[in-house]
C-alpha positions in Angstrom: -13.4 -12.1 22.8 -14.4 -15.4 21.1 -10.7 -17.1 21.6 -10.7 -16.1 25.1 -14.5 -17.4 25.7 -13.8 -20.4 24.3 -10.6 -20.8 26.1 -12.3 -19.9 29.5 -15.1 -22.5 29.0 -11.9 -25.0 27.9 -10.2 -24.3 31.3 -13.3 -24.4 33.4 -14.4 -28.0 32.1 -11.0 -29.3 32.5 -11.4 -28.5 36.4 -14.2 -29.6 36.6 -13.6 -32.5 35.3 -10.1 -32.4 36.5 -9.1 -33.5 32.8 -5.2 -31.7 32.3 -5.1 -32.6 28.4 -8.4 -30.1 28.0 -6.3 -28.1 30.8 -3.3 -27.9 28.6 -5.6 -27.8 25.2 -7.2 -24.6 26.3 -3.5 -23.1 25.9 -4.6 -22.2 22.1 -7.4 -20.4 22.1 -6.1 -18.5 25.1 -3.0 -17.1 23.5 -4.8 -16.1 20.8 -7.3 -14.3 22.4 -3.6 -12.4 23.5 -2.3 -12.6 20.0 -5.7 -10.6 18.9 -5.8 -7.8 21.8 -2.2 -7.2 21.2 -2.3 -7.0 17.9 -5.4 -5.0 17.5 -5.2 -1.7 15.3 -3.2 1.3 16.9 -5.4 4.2 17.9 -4.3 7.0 15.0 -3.8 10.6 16.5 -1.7 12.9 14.4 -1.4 16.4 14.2 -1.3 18.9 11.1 1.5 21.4 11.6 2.9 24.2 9.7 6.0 22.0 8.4 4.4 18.8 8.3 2.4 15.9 10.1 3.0 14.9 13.4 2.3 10.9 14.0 2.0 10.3 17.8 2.1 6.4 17.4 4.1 5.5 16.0 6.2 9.0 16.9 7.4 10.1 13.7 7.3 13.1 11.6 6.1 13.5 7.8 7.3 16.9 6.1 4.9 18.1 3.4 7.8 19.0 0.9 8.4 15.0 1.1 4.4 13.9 0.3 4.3 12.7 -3.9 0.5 11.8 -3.8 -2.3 11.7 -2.1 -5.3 8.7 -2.9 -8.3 7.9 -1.6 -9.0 4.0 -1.3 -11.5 2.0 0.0 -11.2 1.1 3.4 -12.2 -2.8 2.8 -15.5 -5.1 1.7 -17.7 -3.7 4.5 -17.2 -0.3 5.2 -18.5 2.2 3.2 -16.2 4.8 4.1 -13.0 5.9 2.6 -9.5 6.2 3.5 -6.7 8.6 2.9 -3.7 7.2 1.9 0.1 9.8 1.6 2.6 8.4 -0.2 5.9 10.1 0.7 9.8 9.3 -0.1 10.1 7.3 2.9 6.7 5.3 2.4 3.1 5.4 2.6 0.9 6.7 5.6 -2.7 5.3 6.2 -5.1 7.4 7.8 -8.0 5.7 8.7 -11.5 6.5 7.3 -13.2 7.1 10.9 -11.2 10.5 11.9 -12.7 13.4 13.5 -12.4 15.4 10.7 -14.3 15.7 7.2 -12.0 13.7 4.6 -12.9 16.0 1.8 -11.2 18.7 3.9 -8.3 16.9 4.4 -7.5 16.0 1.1 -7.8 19.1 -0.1 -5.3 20.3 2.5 -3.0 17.8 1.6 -3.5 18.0 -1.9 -2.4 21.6 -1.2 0.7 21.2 0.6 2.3 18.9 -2.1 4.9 20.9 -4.3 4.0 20.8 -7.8 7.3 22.6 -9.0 9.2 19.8 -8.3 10.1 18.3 -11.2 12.0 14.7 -11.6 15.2 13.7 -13.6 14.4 13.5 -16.9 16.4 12.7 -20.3 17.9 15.0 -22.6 14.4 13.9 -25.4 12.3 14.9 -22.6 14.4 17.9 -21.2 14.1 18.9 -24.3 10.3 18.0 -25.0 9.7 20.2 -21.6 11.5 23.3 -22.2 9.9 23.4 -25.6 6.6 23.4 -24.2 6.9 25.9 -21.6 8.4 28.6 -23.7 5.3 27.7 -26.1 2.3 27.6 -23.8 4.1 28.7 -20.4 4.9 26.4 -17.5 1.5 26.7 -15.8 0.2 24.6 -18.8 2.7 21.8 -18.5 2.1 19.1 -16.4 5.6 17.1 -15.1 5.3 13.3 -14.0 7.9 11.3 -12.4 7.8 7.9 -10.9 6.8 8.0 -6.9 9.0 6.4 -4.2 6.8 3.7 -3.2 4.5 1.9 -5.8 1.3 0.6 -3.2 1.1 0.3 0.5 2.6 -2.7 2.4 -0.2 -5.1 4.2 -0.2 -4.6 7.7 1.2 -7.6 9.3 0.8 -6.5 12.6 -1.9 -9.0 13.8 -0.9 -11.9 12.0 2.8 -11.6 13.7 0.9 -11.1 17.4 -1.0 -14.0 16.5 1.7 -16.5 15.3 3.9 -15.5 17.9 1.2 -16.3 20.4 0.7 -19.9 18.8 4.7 -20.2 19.4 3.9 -19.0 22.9 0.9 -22.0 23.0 3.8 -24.0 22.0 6.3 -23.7 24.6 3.3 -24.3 27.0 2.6 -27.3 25.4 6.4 -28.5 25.2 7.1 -27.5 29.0 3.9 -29.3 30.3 4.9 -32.4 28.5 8.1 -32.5 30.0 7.1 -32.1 33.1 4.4 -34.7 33.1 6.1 -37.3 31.0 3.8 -36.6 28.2 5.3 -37.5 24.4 2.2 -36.3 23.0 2.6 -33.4 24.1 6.0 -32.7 23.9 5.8 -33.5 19.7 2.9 -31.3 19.5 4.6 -28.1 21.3 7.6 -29.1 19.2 5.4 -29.3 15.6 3.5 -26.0 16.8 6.8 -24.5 17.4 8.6 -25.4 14.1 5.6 -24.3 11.9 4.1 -21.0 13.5 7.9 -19.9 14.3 8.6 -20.5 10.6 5.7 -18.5 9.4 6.3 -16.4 11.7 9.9 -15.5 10.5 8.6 -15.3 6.9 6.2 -12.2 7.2 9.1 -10.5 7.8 10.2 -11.0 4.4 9.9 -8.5 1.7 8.4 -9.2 -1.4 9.3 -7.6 -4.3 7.0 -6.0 -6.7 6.9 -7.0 -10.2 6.7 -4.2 -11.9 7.9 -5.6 -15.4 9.3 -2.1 -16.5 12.8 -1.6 -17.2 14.4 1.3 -15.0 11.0 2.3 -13.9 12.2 4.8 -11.4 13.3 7.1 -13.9 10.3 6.8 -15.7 8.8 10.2 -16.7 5.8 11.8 -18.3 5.2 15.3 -20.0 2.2 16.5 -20.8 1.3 19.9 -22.5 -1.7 21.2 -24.4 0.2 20.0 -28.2 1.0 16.9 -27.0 2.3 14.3 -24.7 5.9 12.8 -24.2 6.6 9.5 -22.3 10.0 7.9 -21.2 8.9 4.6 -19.7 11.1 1.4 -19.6 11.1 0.6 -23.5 8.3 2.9 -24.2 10.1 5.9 -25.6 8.6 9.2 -27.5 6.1 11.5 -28.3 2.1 11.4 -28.9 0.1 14.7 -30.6 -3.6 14.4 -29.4 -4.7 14.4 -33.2 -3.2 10.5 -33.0 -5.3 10.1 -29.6 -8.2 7.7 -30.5 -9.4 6.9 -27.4 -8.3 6.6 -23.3 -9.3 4.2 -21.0 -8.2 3.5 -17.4 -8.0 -0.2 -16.6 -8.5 -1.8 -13.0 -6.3 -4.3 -12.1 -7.3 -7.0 -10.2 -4.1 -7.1 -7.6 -0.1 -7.5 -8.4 1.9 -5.1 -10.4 2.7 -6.7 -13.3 2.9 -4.8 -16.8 5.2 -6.4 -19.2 2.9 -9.4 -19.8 -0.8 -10.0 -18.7 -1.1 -6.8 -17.5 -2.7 -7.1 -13.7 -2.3 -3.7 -11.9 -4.4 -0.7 -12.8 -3.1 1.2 -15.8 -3.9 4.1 -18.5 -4.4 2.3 -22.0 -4.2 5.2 -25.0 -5.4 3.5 -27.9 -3.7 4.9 -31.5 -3.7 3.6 -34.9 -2.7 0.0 -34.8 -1.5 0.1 -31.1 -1.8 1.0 -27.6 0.1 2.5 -25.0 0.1 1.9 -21.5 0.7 4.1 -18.6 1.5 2.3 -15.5 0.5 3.0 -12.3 3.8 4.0 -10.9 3.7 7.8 -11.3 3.2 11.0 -8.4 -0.5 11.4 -9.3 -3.1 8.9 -9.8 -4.4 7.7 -12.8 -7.4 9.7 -12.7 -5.5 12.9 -12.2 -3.6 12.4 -15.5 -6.0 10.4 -17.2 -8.3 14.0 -16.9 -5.3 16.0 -17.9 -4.9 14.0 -20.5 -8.6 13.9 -21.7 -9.0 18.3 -21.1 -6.3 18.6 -23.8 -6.7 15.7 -25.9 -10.5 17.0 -26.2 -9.8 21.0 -25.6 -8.6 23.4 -27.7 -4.9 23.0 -28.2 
């Protein structure tokens, strides 16, 4: 609404005045006040069915057998609300925090529909390490890991695209007026506008890719049972007993996904004698969910 007041009060001067470069300079705030209403946030409306969740815009469908993990994130600075965030094989779906329904309750639905039997690809130590432990304490004791499909939620470019393509548009304005009026000015700046906003534009298309800093880390894979806890996670190979446990800390990162070196995403450190061990942020459940599991039978009877 500002952009298009402004533009308004541009265009209205200009004939009054009958000035065409304020005419043709009110272009800009204009098409972005288009650029903004056209790439305002979709309305969400989905619908939780027997099988799955049904998105109605975009239409798509989300079985629960494909969810990994569920997390709920802060919506942004100034809201004080929550959102509830499904990662899935195919991706991540945001619900927004203002839905018609309590977000406890959802979760907890969610949370339900997600199948814990699955268990990922492990290697023959860890095979091993698992079967072990189940015929030991029983399978409903052992808790399975594996890396999830997609590592954080992609920014939402939506706007920013609406809004750079509508500077491109402000260009073309600006390039066919000068034409037509014999105006160089203009003409170099619908050309310069054109070049720069195009450009950007293209590039948020682009897919960066997240540096993760662990070797293989898809088939990374963490066991935990009530004797101990085995991990198979780039170089990090082997086994931990809780009596070696000193201490376990989870670690907010400050953005990125780094972990080899200046570690910058969120992480598990376990802290042994004379070193640490990290657990990365790249596994089905949260780091709170196994950070806890970890704690119960690190600090609970064996």
């Amino acid at each position: 609404m500002v952009w298009l007041a402004i533009g308004s009060a541009m265009l209205i001067t200009a004939g009054v005045r009958r000035n065409h470069h304020l005419a043709l300079a009110s272009a800009a705030p204009l098409c972005l006040s288009a650029g903004c209403w056209l790439g305002r946030p979709r309305h969400f409306r989905a619908t939780l069915t027997d099988d799955g969740i049904e998105i109605e815009s975009p239409p798509d469908t989300l079985p629960y057998d494909d969810m990994e993990m569920i997390k709920v994130e802060s919506s942004g600075l100034w809201s004080s609300r929550d959102r509830i965030v499904v990662y899935h094989r195919g991706g991540v779906l945001e619900m927004p925090a203002n839905l018609n329904v309590l977000p406890d309750a959802l979760h907890d639905f969610l949370v339900s529909r997600i199948d814990i039997n699955s268990e990922p690809s492990l290697s023959d130590a860890l095979e091993a390490f698992l079967a072990e432990q189940k015929t030991t304490f029983g399978p409903d004791r052992v808790w399975v890991f594996g890396a999830r499909a997609v590592l954080r939620p992609r920014p939402s470019r939506r706007l920013i695209r609406f809004v750079l393509f509508a500077m491109v548009m402000a260009g073309v304005i600006w390039l066919i007026a000068g034409i037509v009026l014999n105006e160089p000015g203009w003409v170099s700046v619908g050309v310069i506008d054109c070049i720069f906003s195009g450009l950007i534009l293209l590039a948020t298309w682009a897919e960066p890719t997240a540096a993760v800093g662990i070797k293989n880390w898809r088939q990374a894979a963490l066991v935990i049972s009530p004797l101990a806890m085995a991990l198979s996670q780039g170089d990090v190979q082997g086994q931990l007993r809780w009596n070696e446990l000193r201490d376990v800390r989870i670690k907010r990162g400050s953005g990125g996904l780094r972990i080899s070196t200046g570690i910058a995403s969120s992480h598990i450190r376990l802290k042994i004698d004379g070193a640490e061990v990290v657990i990365a942020d790249i596994y089905n459940a949260s780091l709170t969910t196994i950070r806890e599991q970890i704690y119960r039978y690190w600090r609970g009877p064996a």
